[in-house]
DRENVOVO-871073 format. One line per field, with one value per residue (C-alpha): residue number from 1; residue in three letters; x, z, y. Coordinates in steps of 0.2 Angstrom, whole numbers. Example, Ala and Ser with C-alpha at 12.3 -4.5 7.8 and 13.67 -1.06 7.14 Angstrom:
REM DRENVOVO-871073
seq: (1 / 2)
type: (ala / ser)
east: (62 / 68)
up: (39 / 36)
north: (-22 / -5)
This chain:
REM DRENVOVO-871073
seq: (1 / 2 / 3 / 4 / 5 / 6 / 7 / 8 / 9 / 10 / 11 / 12 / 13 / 14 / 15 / 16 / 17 / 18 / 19 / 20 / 21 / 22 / 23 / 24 / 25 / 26 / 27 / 28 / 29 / 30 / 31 / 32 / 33 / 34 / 35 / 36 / 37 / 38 / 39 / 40 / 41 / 42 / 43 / 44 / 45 / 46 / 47 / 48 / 49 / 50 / 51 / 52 / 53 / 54 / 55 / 56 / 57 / 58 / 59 / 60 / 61 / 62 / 63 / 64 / 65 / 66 / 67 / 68 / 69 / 70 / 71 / 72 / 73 / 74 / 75 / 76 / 77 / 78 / 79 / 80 / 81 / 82 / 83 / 84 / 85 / 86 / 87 / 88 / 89 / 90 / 91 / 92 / 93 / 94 / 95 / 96 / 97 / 98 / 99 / 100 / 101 / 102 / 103 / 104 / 105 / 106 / 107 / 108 / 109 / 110 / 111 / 112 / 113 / 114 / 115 / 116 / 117 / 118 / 119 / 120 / 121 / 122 / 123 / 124 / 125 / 126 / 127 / 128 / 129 / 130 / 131 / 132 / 133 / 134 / 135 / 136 / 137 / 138 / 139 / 140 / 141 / 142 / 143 / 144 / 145 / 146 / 147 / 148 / 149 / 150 / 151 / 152 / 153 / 154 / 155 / 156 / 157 / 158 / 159 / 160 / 161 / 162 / 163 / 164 / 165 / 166 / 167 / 168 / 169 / 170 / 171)
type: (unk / unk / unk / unk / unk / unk / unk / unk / unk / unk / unk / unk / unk / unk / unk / unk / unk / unk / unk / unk / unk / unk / unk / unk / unk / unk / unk / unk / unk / unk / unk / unk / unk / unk / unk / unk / unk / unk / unk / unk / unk / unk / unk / unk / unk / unk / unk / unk / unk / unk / unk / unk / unk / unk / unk / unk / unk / unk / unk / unk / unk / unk / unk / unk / unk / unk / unk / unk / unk / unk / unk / unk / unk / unk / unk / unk / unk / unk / unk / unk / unk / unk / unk / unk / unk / unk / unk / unk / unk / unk / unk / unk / unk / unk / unk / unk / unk / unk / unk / unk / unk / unk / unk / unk / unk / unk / unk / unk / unk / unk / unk / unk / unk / unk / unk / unk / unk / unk / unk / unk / unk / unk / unk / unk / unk / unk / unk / unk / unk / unk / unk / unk / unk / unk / unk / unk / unk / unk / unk / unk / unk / unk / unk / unk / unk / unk / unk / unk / unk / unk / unk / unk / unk / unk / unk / unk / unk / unk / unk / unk / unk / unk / unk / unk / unk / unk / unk / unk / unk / unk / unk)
east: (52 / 65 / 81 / 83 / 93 / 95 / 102 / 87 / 77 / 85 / 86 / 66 / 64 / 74 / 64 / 49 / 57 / 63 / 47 / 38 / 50 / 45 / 27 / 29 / 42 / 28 / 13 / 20 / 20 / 3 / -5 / -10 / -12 / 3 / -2 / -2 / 15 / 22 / 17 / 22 / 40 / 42 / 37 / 50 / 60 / 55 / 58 / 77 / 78 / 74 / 83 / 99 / 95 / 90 / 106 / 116 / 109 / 112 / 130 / 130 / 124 / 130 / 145 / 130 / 119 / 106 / 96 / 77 / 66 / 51 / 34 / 25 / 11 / 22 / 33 / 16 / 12 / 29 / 28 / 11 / 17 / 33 / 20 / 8 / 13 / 32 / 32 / 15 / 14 / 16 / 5 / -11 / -9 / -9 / -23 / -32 / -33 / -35 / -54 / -46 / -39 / -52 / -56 / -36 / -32 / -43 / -37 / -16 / -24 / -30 / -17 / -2 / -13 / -13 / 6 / 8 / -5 / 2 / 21 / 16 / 6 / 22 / 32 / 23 / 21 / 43 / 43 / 35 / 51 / 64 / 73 / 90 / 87 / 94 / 86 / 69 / 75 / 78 / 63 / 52 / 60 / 54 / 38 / 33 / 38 / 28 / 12 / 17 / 16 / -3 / -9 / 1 / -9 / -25 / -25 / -21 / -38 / -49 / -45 / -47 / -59 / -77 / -85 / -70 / -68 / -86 / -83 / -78 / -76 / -80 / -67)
up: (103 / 90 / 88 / 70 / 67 / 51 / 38 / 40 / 37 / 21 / 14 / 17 / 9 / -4 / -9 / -9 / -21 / -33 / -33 / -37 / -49 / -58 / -57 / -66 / -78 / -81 / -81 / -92 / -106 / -104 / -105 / -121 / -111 / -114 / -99 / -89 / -98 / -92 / -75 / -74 / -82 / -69 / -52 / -60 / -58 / -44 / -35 / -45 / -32 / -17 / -20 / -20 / -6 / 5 / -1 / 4 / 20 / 23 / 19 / 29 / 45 / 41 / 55 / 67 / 71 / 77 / 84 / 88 / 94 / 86 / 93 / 84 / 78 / 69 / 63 / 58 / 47 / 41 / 33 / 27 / 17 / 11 / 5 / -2 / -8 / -11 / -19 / -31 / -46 / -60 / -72 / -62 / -69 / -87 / -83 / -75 / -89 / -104 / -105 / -115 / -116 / -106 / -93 / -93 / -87 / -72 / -68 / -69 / -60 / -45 / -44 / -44 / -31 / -20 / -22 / -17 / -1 / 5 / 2 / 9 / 27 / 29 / 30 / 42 / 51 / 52 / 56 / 74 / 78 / 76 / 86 / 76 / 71 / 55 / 48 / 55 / 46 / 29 / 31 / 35 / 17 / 7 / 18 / 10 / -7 / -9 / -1 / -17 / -29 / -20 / -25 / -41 / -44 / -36 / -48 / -64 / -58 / -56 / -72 / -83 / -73 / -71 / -59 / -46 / -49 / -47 / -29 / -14 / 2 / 18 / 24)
north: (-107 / -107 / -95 / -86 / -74 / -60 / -72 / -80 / -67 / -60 / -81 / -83 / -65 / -68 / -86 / -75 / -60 / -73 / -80 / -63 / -62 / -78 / -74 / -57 / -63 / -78 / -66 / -52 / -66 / -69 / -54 / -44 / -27 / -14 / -6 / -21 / -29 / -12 / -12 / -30 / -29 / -15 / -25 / -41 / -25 / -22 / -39 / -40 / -24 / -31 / -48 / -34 / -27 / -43 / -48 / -35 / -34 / -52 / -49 / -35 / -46 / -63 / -58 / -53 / -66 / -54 / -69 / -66 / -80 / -84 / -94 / -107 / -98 / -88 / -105 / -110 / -96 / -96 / -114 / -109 / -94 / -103 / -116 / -107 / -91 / -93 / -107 / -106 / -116 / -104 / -113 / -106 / -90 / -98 / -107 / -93 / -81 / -93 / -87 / -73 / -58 / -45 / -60 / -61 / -44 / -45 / -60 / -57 / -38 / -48 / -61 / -48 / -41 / -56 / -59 / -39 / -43 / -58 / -51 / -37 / -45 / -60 / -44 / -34 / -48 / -53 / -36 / -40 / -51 / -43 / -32 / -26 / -8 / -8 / -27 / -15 / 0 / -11 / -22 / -7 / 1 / -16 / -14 / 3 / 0 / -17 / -6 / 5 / -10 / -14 / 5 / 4 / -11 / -5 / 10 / -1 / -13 / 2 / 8 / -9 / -17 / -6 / -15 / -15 / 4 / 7 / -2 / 13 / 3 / 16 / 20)
């Protein structure tokens, strides 16, 4: 088991905003679509927000220690995440839609999407572990609103790509 406290939090959340950030600053280059460039200039926004508010909130608890303990499963799954989705190489989403402009679009759609997922499922997961009302209240905030950038997403896909509009999972 291993004691972690807020600061923790909000450092580990901020890596991964500034990270989002990167990716949609990187990916809003690459892509011909205005509606795409649009919806990506305004997640890079987005992220810019939240690295704010992690920040804030850090500030706001760096007195507190707030300390939670966390197992190693989740330890695991942390470095995992850290390694794999904060910390992406950049270049993969160059690579990925050099095929060309249609082939592009999907591909930066389901990437941003897979940024949004993963985000939005290490979250939720944090969220398990921690037991100070208002980091919960706060986290709970960025939870919502990155659910909000999936559907913003999700919408934007459905619309430029047929075949994933065509698909309606049961529900």
């Amino acid at each position: 088991m291993r004691v972690c406290t807020i600061s923790d939090v909000c450092n580990w959340a901020i890596q991964i905003e500034q990270q989002g950030e990167l990716f949609y600053e990187q990916a809003s280059g690459y892509s011909d679509d205005k509606d795409l460039r649009k919806l990506l200039v305004y997640l890079k926004n987005q992220e810019i927000k939240h690295i704010r508010r992690f920040t804030a909130l850090n500030n706001a608890f760096s007195k507190k220690k707030s300390p939670f303990t966390v197992d190693q499963q989740f330890e695991n799954l942390l470095d995992a995440f850290m390694r794999g989705m904060a910390f992406f190489d950049v270049s993969e989403v160059r690579d990925k839609i050099s095929r060309g402009k249609k082939a592009g679009t999907k591909d930066l759609l389901r990437l941003a999407m897979d940024v949004e997922l993963n985000t939005l499922l290490f979250y939720q997961k944090l969220s398990e572990y921690i037991r100070s009302k208002p980091a919960k209240s706060a986290l709970s905030a960025i939870i919502r609103e990155e659910e909000s950038h999936l559907i913003k997403l999700r919408n934007l896909r459905k619309e430029k790509d047929p075949l994933y509009g065509q698909i309606s999972p049961r529900l």
